[in-house]
py3Dmol code that shows the C-alpha trace and the ligand (Angstrom):
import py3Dmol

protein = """\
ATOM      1  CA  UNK A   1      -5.675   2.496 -11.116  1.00  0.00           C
ATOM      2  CA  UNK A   2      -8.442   0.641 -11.341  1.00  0.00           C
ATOM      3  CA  UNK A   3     -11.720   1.534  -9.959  1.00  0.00           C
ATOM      4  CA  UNK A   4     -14.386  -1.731  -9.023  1.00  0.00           C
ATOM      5  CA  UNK A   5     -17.961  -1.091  -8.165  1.00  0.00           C
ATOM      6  CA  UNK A   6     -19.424  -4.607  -7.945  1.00  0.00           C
ATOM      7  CA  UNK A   7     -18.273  -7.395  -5.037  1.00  0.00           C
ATOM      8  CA  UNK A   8     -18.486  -9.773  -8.011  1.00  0.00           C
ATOM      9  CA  UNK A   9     -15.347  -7.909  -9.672  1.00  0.00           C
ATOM     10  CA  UNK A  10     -13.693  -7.777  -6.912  1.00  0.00           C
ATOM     11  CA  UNK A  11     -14.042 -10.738  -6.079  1.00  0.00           C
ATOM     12  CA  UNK A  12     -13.160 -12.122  -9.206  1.00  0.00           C
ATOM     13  CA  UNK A  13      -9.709  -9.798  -9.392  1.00  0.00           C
ATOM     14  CA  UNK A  14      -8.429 -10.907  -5.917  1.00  0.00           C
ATOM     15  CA  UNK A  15      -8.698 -14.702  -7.347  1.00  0.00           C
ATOM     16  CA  UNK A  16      -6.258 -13.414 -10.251  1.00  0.00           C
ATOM     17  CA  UNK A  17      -4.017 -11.956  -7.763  1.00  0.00           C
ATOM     18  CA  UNK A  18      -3.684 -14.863  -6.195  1.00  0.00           C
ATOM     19  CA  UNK A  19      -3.049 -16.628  -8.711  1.00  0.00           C
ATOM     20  CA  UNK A  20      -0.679 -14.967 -10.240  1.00  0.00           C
ATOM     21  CA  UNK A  21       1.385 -14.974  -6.599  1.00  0.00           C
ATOM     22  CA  UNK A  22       0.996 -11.441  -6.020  1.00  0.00           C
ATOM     23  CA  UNK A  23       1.057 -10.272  -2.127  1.00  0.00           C
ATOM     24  CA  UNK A  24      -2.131  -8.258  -1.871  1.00  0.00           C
ATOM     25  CA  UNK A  25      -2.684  -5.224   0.790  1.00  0.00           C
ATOM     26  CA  UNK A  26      -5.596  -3.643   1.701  1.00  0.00           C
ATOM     27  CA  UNK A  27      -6.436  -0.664   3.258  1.00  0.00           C
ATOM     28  CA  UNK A  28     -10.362  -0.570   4.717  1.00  0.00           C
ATOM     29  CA  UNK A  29     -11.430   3.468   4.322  1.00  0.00           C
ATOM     30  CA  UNK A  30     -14.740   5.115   4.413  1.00  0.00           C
ATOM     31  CA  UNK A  31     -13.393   7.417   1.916  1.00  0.00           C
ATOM     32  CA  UNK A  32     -12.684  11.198   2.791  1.00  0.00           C
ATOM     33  CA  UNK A  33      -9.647  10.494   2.267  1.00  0.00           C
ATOM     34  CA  UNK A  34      -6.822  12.928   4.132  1.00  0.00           C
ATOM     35  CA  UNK A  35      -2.894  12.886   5.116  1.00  0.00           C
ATOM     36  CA  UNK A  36      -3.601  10.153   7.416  1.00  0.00           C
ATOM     37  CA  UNK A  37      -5.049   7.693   4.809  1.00  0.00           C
ATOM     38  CA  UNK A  38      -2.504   8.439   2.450  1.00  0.00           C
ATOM     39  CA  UNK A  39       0.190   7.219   5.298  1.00  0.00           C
ATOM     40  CA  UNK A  40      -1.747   3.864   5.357  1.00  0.00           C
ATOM     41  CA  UNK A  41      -1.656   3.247   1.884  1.00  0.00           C
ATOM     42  CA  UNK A  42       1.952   4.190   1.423  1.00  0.00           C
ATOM     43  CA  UNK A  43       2.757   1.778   4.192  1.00  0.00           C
ATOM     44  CA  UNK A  44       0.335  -0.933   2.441  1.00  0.00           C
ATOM     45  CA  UNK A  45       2.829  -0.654  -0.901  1.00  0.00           C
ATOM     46  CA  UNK A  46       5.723  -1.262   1.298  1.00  0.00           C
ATOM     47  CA  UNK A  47       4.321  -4.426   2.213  1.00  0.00           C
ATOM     48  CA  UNK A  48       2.695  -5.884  -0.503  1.00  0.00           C
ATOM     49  CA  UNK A  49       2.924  -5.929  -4.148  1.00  0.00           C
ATOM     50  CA  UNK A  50      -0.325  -4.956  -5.086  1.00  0.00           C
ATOM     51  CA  UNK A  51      -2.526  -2.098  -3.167  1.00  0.00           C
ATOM     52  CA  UNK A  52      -6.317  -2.187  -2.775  1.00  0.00           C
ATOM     53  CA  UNK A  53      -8.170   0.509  -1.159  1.00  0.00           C
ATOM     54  CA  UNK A  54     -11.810   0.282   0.033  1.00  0.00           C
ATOM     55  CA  UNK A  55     -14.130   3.001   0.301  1.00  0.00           C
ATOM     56  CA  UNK A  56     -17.568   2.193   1.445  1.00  0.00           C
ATOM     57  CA  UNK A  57     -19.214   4.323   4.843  1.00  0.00           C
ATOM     58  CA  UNK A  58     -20.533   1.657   5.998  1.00  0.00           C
ATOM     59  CA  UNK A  59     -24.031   2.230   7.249  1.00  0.00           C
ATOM     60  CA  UNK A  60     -24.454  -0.601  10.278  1.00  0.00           C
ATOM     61  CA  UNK A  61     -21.300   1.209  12.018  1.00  0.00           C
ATOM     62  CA  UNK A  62     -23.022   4.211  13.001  1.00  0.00           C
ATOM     63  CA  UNK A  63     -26.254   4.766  15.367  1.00  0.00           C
ATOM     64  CA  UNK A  64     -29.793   6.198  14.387  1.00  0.00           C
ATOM     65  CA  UNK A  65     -28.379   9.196  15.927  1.00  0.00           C
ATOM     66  CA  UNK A  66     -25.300   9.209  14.474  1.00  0.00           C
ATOM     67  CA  UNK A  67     -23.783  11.170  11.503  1.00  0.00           C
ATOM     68  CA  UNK A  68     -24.495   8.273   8.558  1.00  0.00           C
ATOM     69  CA  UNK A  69     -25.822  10.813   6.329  1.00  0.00           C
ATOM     70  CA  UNK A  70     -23.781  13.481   6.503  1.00  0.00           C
ATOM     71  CA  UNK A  71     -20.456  11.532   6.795  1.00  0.00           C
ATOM     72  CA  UNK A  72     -18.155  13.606   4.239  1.00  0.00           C
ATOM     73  CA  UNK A  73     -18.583  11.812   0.698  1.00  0.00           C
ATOM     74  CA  UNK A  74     -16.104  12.745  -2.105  1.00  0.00           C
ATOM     75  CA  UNK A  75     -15.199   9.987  -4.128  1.00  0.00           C
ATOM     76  CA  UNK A  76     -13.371  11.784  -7.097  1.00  0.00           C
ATOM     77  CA  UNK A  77     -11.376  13.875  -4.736  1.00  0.00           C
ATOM     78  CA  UNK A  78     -10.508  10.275  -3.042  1.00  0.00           C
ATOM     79  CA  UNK A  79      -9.430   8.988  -6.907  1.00  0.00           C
ATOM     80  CA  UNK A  80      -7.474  11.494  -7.310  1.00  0.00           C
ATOM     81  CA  UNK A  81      -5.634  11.325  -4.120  1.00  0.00           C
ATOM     82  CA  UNK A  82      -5.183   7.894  -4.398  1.00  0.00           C
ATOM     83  CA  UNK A  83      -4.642   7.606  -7.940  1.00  0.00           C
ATOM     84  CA  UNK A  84      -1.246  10.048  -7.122  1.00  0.00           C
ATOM     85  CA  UNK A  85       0.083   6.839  -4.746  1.00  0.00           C
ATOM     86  CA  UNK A  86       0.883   3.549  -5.829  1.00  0.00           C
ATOM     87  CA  UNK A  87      -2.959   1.971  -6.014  1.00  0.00           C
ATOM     88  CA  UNK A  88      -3.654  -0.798  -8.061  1.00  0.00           C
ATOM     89  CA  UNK A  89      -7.630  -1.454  -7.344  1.00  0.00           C
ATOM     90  CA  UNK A  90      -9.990   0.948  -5.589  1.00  0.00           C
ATOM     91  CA  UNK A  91     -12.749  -0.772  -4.272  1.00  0.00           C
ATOM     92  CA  UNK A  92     -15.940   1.014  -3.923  1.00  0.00           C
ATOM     93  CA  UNK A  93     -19.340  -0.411  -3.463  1.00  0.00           C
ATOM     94  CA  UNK A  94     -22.351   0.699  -2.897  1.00  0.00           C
ATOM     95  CA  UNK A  95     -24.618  -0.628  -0.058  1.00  0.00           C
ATOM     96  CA  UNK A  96     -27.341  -2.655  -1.870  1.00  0.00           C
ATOM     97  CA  UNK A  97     -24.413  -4.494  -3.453  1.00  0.00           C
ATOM     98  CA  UNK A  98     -22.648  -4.991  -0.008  1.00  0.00           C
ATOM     99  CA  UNK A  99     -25.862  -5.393   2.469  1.00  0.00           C
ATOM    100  CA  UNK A 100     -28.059  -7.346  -0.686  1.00  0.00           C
ATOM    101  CA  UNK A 101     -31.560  -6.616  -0.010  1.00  0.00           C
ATOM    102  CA  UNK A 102     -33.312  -8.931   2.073  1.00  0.00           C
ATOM    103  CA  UNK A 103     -30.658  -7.846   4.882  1.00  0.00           C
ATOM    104  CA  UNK A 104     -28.207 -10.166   6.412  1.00  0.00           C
ATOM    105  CA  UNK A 105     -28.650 -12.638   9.030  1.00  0.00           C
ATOM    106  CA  UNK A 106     -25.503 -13.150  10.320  1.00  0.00           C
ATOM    107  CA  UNK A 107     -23.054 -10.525  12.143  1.00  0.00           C
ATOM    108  CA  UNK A 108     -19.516 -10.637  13.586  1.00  0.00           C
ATOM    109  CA  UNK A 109     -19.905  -8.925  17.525  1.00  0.00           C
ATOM    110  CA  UNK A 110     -16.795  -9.723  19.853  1.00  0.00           C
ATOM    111  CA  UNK A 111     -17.451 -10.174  23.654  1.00  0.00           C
ATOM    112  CA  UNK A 112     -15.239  -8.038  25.897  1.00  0.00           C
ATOM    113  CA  UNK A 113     -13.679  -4.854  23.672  1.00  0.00           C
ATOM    114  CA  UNK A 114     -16.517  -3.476  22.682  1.00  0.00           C
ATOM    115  CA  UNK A 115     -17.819  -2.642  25.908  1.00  0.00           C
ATOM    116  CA  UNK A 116     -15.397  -0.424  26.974  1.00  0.00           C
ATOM    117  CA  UNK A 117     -14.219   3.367  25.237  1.00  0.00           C
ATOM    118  CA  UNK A 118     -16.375   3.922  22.361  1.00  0.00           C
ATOM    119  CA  UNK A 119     -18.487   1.130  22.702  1.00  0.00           C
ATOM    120  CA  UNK A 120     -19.581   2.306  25.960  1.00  0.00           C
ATOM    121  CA  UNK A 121     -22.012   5.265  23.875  1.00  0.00           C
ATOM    122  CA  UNK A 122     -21.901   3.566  20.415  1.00  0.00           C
ATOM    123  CA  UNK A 123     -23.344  -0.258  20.897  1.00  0.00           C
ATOM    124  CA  UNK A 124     -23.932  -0.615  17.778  1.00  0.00           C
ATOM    125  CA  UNK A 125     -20.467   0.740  16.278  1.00  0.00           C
ATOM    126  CA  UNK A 126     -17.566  -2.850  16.736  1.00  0.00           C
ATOM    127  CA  UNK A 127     -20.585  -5.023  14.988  1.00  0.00           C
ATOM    128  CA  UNK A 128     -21.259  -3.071  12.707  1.00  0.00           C
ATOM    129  CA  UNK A 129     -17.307  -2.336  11.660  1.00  0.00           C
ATOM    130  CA  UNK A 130     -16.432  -6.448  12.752  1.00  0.00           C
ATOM    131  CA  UNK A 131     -18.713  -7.603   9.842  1.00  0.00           C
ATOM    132  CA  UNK A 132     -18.325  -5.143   7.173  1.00  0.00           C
ATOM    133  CA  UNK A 133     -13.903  -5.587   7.733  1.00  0.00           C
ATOM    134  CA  UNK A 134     -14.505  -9.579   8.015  1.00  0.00           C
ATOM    135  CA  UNK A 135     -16.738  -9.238   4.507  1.00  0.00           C
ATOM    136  CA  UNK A 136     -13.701  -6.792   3.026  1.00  0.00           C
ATOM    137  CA  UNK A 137     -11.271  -9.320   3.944  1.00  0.00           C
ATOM    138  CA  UNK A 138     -13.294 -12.313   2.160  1.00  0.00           C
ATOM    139  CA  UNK A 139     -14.312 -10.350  -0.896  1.00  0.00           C
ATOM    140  CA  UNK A 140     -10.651  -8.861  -1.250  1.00  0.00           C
ATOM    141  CA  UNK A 141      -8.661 -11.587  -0.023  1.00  0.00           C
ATOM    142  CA  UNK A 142      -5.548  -9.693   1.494  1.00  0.00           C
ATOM    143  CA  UNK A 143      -2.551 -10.804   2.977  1.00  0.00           C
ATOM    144  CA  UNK A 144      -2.563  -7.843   4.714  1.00  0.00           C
ATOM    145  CA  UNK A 145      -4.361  -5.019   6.113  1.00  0.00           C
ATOM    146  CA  UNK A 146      -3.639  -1.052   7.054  1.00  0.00           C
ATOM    147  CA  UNK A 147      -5.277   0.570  10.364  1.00  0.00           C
ATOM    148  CA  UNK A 148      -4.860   3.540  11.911  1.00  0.00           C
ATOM    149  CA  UNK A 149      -3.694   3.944  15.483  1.00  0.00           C
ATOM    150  CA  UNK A 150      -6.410   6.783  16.089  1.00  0.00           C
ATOM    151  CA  UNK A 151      -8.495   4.365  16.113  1.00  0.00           C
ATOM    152  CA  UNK A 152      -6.941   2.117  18.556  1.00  0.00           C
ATOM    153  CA  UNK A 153     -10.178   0.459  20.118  1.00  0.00           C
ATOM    154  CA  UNK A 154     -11.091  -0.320  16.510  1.00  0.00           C
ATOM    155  CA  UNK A 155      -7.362  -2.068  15.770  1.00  0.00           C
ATOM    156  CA  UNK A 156      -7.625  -3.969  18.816  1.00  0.00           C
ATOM    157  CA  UNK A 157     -11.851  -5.268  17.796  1.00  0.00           C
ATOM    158  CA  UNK A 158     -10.144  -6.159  14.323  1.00  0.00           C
ATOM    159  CA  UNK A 159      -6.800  -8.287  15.647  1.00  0.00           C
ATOM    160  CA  UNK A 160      -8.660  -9.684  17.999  1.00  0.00           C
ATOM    161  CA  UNK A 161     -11.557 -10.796  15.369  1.00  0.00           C
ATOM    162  CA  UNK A 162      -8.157 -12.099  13.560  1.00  0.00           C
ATOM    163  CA  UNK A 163      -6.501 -14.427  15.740  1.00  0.00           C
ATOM    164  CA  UNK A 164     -10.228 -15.569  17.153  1.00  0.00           C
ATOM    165  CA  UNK A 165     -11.614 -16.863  13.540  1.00  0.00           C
ATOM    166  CA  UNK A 166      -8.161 -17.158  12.018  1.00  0.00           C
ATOM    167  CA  UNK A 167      -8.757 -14.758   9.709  1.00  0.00           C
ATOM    168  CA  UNK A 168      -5.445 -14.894   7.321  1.00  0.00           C
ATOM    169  CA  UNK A 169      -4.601 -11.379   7.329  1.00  0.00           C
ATOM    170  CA  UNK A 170      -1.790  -9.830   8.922  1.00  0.00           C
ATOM    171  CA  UNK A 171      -3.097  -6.433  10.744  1.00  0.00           C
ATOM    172  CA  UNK A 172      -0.350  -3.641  10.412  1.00  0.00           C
ATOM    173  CA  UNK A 173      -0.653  -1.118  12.708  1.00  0.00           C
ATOM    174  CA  UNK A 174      -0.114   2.550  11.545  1.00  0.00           C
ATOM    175  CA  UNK A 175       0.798   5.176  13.623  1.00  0.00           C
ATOM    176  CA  UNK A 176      -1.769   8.282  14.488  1.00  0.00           C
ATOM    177  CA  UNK A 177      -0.788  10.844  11.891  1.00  0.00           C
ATOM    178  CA  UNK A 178      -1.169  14.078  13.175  1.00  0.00           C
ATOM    179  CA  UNK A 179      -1.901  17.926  11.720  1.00  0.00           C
ATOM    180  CA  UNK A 180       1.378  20.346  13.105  1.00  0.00           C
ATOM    181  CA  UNK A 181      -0.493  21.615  16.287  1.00  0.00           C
ATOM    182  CA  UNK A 182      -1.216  17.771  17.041  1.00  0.00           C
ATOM    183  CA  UNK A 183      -4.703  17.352  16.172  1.00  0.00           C
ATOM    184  CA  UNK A 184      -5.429  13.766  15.412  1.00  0.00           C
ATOM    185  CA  UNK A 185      -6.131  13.648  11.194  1.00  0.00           C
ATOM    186  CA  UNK A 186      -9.824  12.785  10.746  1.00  0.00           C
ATOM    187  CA  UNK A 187     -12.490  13.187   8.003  1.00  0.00           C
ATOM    188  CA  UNK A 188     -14.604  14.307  11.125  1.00  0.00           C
ATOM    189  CA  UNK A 189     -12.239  17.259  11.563  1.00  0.00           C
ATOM    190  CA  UNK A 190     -13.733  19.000   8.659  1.00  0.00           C
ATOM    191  CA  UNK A 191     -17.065  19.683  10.955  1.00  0.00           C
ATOM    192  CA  UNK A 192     -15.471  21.937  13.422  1.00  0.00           C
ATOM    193  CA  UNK A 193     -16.081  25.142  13.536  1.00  0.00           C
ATOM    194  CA  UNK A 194     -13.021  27.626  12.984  1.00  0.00           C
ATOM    195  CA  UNK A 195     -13.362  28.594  16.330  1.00  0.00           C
ATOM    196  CA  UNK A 196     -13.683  24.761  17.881  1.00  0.00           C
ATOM    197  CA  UNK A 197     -10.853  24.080  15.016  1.00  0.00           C
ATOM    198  CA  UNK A 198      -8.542  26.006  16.955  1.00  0.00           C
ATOM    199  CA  UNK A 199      -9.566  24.671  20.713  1.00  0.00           C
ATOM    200  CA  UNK A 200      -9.331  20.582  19.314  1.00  0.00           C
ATOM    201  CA  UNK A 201      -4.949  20.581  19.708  1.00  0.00           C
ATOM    202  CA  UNK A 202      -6.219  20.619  23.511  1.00  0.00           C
ATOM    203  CA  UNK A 203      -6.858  16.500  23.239  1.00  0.00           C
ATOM    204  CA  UNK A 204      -3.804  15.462  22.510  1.00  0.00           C
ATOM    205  CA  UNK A 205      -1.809  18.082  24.598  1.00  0.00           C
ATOM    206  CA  UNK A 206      -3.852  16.933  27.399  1.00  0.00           C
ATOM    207  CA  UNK A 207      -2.998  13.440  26.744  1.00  0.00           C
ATOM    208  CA  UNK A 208       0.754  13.719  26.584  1.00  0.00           C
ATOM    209  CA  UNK A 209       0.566  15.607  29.492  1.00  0.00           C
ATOM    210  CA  UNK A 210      -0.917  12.819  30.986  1.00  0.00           C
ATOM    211  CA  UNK A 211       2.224  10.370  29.481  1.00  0.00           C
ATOM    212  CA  UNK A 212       4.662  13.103  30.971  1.00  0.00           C
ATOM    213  CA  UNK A 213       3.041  12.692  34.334  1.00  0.00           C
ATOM    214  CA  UNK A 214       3.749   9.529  34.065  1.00  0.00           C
ATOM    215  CA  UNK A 215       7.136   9.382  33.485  1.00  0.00           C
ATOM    216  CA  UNK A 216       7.485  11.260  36.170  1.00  0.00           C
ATOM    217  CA  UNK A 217       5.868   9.073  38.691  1.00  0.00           C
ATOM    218  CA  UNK A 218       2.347   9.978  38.688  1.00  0.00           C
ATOM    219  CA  UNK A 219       0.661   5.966  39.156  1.00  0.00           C
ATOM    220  CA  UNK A 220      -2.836   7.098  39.975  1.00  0.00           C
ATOM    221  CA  UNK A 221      -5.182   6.537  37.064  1.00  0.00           C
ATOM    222  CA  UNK A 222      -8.194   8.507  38.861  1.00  0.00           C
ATOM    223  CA  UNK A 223      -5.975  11.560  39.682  1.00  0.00           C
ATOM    224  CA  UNK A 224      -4.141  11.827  36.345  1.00  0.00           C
ATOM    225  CA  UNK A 225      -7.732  11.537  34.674  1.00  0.00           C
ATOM    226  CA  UNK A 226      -9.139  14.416  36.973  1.00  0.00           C
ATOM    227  CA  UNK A 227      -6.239  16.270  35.690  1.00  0.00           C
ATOM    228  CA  UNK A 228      -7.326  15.388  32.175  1.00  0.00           C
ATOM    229  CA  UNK A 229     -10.937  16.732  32.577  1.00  0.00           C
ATOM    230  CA  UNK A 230      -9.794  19.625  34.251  1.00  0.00           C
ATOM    231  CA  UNK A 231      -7.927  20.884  30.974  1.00  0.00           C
ATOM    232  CA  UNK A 232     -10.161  19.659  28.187  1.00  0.00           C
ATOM    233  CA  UNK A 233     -13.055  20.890  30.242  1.00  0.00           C
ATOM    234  CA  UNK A 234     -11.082  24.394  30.584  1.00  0.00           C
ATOM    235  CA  UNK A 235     -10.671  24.608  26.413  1.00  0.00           C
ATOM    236  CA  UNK A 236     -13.652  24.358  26.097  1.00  0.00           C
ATOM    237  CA  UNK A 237     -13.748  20.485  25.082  1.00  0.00           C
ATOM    238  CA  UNK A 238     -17.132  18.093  26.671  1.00  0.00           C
ATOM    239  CA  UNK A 239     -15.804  14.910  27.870  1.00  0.00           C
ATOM    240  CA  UNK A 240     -17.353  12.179  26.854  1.00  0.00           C
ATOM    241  CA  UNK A 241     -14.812   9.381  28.361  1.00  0.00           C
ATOM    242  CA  UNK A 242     -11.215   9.967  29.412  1.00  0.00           C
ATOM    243  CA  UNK A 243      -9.363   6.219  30.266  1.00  0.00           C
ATOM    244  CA  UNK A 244      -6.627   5.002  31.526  1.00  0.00           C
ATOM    245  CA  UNK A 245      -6.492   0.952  30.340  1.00  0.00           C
ATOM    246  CA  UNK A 246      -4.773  -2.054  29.799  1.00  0.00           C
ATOM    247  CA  UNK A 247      -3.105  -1.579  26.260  1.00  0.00           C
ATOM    248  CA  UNK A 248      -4.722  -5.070  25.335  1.00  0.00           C
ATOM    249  CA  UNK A 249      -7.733  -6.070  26.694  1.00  0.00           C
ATOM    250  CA  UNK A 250      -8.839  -2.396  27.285  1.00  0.00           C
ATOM    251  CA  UNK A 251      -9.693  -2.889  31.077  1.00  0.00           C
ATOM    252  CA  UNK A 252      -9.461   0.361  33.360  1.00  0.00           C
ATOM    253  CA  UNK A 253      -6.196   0.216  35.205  1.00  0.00           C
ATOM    254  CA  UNK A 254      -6.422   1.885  38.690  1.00  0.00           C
ATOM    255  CA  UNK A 255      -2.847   2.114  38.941  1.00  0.00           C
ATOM    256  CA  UNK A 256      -0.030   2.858  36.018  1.00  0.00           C
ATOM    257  CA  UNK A 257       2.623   1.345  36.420  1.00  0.00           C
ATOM    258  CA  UNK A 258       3.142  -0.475  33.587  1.00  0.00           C
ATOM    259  CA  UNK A 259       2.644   0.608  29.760  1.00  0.00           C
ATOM    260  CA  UNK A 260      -1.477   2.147  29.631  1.00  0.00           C
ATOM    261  CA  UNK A 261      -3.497   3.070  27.258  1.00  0.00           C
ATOM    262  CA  UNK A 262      -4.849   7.142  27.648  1.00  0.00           C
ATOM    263  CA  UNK A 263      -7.439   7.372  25.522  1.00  0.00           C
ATOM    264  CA  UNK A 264     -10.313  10.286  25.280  1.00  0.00           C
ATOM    265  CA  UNK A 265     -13.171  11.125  23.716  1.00  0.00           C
ATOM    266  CA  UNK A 266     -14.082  14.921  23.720  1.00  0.00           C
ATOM    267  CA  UNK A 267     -16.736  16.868  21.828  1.00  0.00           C
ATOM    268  CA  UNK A 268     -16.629  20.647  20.351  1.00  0.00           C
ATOM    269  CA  UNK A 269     -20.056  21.666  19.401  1.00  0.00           C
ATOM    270  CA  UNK A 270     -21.544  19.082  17.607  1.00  0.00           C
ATOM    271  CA  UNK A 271     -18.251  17.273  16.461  1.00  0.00           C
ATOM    272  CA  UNK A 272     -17.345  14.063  18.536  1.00  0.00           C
ATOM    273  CA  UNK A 273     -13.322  13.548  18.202  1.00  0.00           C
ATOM    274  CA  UNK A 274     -11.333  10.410  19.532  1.00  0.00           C
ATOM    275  CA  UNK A 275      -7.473  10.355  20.321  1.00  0.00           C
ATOM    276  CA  UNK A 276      -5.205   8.123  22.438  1.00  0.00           C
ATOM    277  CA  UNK A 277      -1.145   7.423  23.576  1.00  0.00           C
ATOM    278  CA  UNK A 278       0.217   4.504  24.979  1.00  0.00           C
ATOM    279  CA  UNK A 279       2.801   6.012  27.607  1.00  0.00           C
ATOM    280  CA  UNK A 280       4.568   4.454  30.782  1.00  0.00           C
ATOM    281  CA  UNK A 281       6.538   1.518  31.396  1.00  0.00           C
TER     282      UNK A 281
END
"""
ligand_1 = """\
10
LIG
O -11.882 3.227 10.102
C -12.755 3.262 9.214
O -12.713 4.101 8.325
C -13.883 2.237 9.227
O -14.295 1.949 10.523
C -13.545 0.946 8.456
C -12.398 0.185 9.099
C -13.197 1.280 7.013
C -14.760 0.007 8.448
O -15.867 0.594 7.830
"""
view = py3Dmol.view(width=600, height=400)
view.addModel(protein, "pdb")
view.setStyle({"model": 0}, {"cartoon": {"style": "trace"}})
view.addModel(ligand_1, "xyz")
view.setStyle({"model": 1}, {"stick": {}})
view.zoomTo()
view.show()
């Protein structure tokens, strides 16, 4: 496994690849590297025959507020990890060789997703992970690219970015992978407290309580999402949003009665965690 610092390299290596008529997939990660990770890059080697994993935390994704500086960093447990799977390139720059210094005048911002779910509290978040994925895609040149279903708003910012600039990637969609009680995998996870450890499952019991409602006839988004806060807020859990939307275009859908998006965003203590089903139709 071969580990590049410099966008030059890389770069230079994804030419070669291409060259040589290799089918390249890459999988975008901000390192901190867990189960859930590991499922995208196995799924990246099924599809491809070469494997490139990124690992930058990417510093115009998160607010002044937000947790840039203490986002988990642990690069040689993420080699190790990694170089256990079948990884041909890790790709890990730093920021003065991804940002240049001088700063960047362009960025990628998409009209409509953003500006619902997480977007709502984080502005500057869908920018900030629209450029840095579009400037992955160019440096590493991939046929195609591993996401993560927790983050579904993000998957949906990135196709759409895709089809709108004809980006020539194919996006493959990974499913949430999940710890046994059904707490979402995230390097986030690692900030809760024992106690708030233990309260989290709540999310995404909540949420496919919400699906079984469904199938059993509930149609009313506001009532199934006053159920929602009810039980989150009962655990213990702040809500931050709680939606019921259009699987697509991320609308809010008053009434369910065809497939929906449930998606939540919930904070223990200090640690802000996101989850989501797609249930009904
Ligand atoms: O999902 C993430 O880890 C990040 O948002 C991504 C896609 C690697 C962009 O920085």
């Amino acid at each position: 496994m071969n580990v590049v610092l410099s966008v030059a390299e890389m770069k230079e290596i994804a030419a070669k690849l291409r060259r040589a008529g290799e089918t390249v997939a890459l999988v975008p990660t901000m390192g901190a590297l867990h189960e859930g990770h590991l499922a995208l890059v196995r799924e990246a080697a099924r599809t491809s025959s070469r494997v490139v994993v990124s690992v930058f935390v990417n510093p115009t994704q998160f607010g002044p507020a937000e947790d840039f500086a203490r986002y988990p960093r642990d690069i040689e447990g993420d080699l190790r990890k990694l170089g256990a799977l079948k990884v041909d390139h890790v790709f890990a720059p730093d920021a003065a060789s991804m940002y240049p210094p001088g700063g960047s005048e362009t960025r990628v911002d998409l009209t409509r997703l953003p500006g619902h779910l997480c977007g709502l509290s984080r502005p500057h978040h869908f920018p900030g992970v629209a450029t840095v994925v579009l400037k992955l895609f160019n440096i590493c040149r991939p046929d195609a690219a591993v996401f993560g279903l927790k983050d579904y708003q993000q998957v949906r910012v990135i196709e759409r970015m895709v089809a709108d600039l004809d980006v020539p990637v194919r996006i493959v969609r990974h499913p949430t992978v999940r710890e046994p009680d059904g707490l979402a995998m995230s390097s986030r996870n690692r900030y809760l407290s024992a106690e708030d450890r233990a309260k989290a499952p709540v999310i995404f019991a909540t949420l496919k309580h919400l699906a079984d409602a469904i199938a059993r006839g509930e149609r009313d988004a506001a009532r199934l999402i006053e159920l929602a806060r009810g039980r989150i807020s009962d655990a213990g859990g702040s809500v931050e949003y709680l939606a019921v939307a259009d699987p697509d275009t991320l609308d809010d859908v008053a009434v369910a009665d065809r497939p929906v998006l449930i998606a939540a965003a919930v904070r223990f203590g200090g640690t802000r965690l996101i989850d989501n089903v797609v249930a009904g139709g």
